[in-house]
PAKOLPA-337658 format. One line per field, with one value per residue (C-alpha): residue number from 0; residue in three letters; chain; x, y, z. Coordinates in steps of 0.2 Angstrom, whole numbers. Last residue first. Example, Ala and Ser with C-alpha at 12.3 -4.5 7.8 and 13.67 -1.06 7.14 Angstrom:
BEGIN
num = [1/0] $
residu = [SER/ALA] $
chaine = [A/A] $
x = [68/62] $
y = [-5/-22] $
z = [36/39] $
***
This chain:
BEGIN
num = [252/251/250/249/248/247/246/245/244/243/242/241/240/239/238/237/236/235/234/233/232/231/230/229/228/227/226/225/224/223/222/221/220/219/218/217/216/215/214/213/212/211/210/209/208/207/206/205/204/203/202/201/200/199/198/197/196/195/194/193/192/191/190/189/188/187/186/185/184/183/182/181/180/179/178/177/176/175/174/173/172/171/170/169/168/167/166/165/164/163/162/161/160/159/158/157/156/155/154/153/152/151/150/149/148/147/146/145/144/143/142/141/140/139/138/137/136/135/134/133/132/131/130/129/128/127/126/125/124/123/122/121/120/119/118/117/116/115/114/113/112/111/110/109/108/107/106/105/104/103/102/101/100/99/98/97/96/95/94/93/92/91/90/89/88/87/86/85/84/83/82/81/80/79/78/77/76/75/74/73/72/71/70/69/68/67/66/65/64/63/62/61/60/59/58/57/56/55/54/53/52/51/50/49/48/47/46/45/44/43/42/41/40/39/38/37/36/35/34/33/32/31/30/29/28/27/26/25/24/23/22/21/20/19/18/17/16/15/14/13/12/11/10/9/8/7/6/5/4/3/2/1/0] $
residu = [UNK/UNK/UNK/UNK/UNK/UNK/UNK/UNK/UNK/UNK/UNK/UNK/UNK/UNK/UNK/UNK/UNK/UNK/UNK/UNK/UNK/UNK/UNK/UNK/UNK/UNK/UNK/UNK/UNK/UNK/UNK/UNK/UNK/UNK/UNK/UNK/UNK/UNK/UNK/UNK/UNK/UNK/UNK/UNK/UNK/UNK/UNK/UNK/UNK/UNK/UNK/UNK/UNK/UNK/UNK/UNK/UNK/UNK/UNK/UNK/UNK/UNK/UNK/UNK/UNK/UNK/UNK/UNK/UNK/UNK/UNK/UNK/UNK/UNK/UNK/UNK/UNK/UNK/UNK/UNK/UNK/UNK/UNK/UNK/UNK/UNK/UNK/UNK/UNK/UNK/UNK/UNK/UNK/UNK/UNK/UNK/UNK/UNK/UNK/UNK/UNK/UNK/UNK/UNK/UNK/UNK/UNK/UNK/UNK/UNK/UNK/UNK/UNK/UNK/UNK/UNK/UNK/UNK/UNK/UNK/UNK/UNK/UNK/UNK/UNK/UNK/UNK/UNK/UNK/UNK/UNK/UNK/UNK/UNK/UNK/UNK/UNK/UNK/UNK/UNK/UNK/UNK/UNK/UNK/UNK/UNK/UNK/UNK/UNK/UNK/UNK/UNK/UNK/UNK/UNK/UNK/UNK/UNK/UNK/UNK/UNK/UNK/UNK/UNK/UNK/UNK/UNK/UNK/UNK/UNK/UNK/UNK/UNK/UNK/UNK/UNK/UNK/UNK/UNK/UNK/UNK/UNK/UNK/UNK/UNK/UNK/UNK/UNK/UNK/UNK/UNK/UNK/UNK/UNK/UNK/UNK/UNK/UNK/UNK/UNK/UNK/UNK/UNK/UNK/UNK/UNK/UNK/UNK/UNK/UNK/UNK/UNK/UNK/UNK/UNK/UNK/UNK/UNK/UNK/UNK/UNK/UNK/UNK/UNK/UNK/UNK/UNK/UNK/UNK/UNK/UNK/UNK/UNK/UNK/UNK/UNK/UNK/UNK/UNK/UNK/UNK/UNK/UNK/UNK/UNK/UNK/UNK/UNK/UNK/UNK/UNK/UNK/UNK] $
chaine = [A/A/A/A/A/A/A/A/A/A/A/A/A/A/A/A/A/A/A/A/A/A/A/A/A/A/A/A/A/A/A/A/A/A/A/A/A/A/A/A/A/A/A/A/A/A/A/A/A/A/A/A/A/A/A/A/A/A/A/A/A/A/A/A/A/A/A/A/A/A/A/A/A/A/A/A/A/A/A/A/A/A/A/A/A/A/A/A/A/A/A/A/A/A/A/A/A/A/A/A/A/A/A/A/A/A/A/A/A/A/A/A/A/A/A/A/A/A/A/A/A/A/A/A/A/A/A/A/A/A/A/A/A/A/A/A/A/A/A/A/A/A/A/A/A/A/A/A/A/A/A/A/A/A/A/A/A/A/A/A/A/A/A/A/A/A/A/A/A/A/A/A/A/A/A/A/A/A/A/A/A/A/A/A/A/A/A/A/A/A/A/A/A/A/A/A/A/A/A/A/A/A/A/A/A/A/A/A/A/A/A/A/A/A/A/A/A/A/A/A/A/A/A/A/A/A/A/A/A/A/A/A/A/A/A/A/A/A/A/A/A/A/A/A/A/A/A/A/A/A/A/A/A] $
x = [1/-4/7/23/28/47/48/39/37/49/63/55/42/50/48/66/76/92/87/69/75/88/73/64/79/83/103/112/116/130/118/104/116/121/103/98/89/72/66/70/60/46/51/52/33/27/34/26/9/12/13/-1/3/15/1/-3/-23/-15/-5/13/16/34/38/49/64/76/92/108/106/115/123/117/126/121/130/117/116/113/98/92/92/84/70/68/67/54/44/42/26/33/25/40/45/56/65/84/87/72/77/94/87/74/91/83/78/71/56/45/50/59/78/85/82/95/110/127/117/112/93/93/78/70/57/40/25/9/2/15/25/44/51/66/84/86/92/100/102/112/127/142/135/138/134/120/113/112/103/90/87/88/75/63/65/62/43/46/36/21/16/-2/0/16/29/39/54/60/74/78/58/46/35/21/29/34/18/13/26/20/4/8/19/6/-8/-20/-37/-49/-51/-35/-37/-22/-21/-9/-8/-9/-25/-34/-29/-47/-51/-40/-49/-64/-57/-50/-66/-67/-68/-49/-45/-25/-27/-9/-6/9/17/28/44/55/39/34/50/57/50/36/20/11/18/15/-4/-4/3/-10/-25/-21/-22/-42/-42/-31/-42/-27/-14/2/11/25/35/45/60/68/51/48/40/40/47] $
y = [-24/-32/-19/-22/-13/-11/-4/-17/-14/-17/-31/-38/-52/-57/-77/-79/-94/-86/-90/-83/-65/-65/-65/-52/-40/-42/-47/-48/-57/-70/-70/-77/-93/-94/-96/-107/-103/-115/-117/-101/-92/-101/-96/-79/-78/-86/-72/-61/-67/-70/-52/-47/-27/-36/-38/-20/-14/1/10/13/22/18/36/29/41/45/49/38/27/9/-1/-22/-34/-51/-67/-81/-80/-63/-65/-76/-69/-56/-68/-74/-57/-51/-66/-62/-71/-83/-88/-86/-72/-74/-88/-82/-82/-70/-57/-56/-56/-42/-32/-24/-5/-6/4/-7/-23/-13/-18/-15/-36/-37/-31/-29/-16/-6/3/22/27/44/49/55/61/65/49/37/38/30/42/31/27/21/3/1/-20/-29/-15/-17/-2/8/28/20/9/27/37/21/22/43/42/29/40/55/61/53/36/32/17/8/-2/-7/-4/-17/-10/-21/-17/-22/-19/-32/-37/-49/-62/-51/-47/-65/-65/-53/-58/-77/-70/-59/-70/-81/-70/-77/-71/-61/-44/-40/-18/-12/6/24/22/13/26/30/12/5/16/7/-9/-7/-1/-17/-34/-38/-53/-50/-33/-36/-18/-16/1/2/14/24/27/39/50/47/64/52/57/38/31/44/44/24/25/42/30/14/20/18/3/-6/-25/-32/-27/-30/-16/-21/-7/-11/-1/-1/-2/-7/0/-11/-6] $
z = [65/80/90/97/116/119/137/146/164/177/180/198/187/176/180/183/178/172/154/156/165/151/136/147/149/131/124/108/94/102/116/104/100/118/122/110/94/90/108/114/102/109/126/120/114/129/138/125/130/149/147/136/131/119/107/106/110/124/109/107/91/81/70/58/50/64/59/64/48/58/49/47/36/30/33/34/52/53/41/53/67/59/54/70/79/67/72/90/92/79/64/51/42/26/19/23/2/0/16/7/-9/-4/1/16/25/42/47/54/63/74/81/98/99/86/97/87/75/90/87/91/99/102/112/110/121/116/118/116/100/103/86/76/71/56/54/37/30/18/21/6/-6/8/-3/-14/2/12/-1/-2/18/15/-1/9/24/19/21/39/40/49/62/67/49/54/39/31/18/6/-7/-24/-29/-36/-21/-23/-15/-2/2/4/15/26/28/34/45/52/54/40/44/30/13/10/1/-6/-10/-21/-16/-25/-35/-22/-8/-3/-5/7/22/17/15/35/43/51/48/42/34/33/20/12/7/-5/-7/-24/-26/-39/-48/-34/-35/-15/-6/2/3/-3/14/25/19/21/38/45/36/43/60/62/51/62/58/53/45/32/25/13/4/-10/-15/-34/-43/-57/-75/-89/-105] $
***
């Protein structure tokens, strides 16, 4: 009989060879029995030192290597296409995993058989520095892309990501739209790295971001899911400019 997996996890990068090593070592290390779970790299046209580090973990991976850079969405559904798991988890290739945290996500689905979606709680790496978060089920923009533990039908039926600057936000919305059910896993399992080279670190960037997420969900549709300093400051008319620096960077990958 075929072996498959019960969890899928999706990396997708670009060109973050020099942290891809630390997330694929966290990701083959996990106490979860390896032939519960499946790691798929989608390699988004990367020149760097990316297919190198790849290579070292060929015979514990799945490595996609796309021929021309095609963006994040565009990666992380092509992972998902490949995945054969009953649960996704994504992971950003610039951020580890605790040892655990695939066998408490999928411990936690066993016990709540009724949840669609486990948010653990997770390490905000800067430097040497590191915090702890704990994401709010009842407001999505508290969520990672990383980390998060999903039904892949659930994420299937929703139509997976979109090309949005914020396109984990869309797809949660999403999901929440269509019924699904988040609980928060009160431990921290994802160590999220905040790094200089991360997307958000381009403020006119992420504004633009939320404005374009503004022209597909309203405003009172997205307060009904929750609330971010940034996304208000654009609502009320205000440029940003007196709320204080970013507090939730996003990376590349």
């Amino acid at each position: 009989m075929k072996w498959r997996p019960v969890v899928s996890v999706v990396v997708a990068t670009h060109n973050q060879g020099r942290f891809l090593g630390r997330c694929l070592g966290s990701l083959t290390s996990q106490s979860l029995p390896r032939q519960c779970y499946e790691v798929i790299v989608i390699d988004d046209g990367s020149t760097d030192s990316t297919r190198e580090v790849l290579g070292r973990h060929r015979d514990r991976i799945v490595a996609i290597h796309l021929k021309r850079h095609r963006g994040l969405a565009a990666a992380c559904n092509e992972g998902l296409e490949r995945a054969q798991g009953q649960f996704i988890v994504r992971v950003d290739s610039d951020d580890w995993l605790d040892r655990d945290a695939l066998s408490l996500e999928l411990d936690a689905f066993n016990c709540q058989d009724s949840a669609d979606i486990f948010l653990p709680d997770y390490w905000e790496v800067s430097g040497k520095r590191s915090v702890r978060r704990r994401p709010n089920p009842r407001n999505v923009f508290s969520w990672l892309a990383a980390g998060p533990m999903m039904r892949r039908q659930v994420v299937r039926r929703a139509g997976g990501y979109r090309p949005f600057f914020w396109e984990e936000y869309d797809l949660y919305l999403r999901l929440l739209k269509t019924g699904a059910r988040p609980r928060r896993l009160p431990v921290p399992l994802v160590f999220y790295r905040r790094h200089p080279s991360s997307m958000t670190a381009d403020k006119k960037a992420r504004m633009e971001g939320w404005r374009e997420l503004l022209r597909v969900w309203p405003p009172e549709v997205l307060a009904m899911y929750g609330s971010h300093w940034e996304l208000s400051a654009i609502v009320s008319g205000e440029n940003g400019s007196s709320y204080g620096a970013d507090r939730r960077h996003r990376r590349d990958r």
